[in-house]
N, C-alpha and C positions, 0 to 999 in steps of 0.2 A: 362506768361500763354500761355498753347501751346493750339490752336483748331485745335481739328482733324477731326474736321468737319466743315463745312462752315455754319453759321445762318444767314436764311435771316430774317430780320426785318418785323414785323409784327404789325399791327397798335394796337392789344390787349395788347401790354405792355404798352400800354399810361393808362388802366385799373392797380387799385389795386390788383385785382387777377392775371391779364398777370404778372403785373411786379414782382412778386413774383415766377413765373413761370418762366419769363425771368432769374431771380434772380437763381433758380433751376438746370436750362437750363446750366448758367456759371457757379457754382459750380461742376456740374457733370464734368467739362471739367479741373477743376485744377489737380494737384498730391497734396498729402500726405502733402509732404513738403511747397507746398503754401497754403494750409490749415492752419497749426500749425502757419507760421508765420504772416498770418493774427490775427490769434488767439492773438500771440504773442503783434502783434502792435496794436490791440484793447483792449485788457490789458494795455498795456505800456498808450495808453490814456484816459482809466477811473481810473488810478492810478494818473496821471497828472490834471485833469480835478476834482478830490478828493482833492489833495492837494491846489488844485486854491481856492475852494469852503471854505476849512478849514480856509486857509488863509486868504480871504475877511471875515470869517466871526470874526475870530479874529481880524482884524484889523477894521470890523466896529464897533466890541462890545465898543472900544475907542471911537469911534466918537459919539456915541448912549452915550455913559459916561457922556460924556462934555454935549451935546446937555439936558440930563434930571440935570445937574447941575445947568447950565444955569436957568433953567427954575424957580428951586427950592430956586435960589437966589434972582429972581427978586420978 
């Protein structure tokens, strides 16, 4: 990331609205291209973070199986 300006630190980004501001402040400063592949790898980890999700929940519907088996035996 290039700055082509120098930012001095400022105590309002310890605030919800600074830091959004702050947040604002660094976007204006990327290119094009660090954009999209931001874009790119916050994609790449709610596609990962989706299949985690899928996964744990297929594999607890087994565990949740057994456990009301159990229950239904005794």
């Amino acid at each position: 990331m290039k700055q082509p300006f120098h930012i001095e630190p400022d105590w309002r980004w310890g605030t919800p609205e600074g830091s959004r501001e702050f947040d604002r402040l660094l976007d204006r400063s990327l290119t094009f291209r660090e954009k999209l592949e931001w874009l790119e790898e916050a994609e790449t980890l709610t596609l990962q973070l989706r299949a985690s999700r899928e996964k744990r929940k297929a594999g607890g519907r087994r565990v949740d199986d057994g456990k009301q088996r159990q229950k239904t035996e005794s």
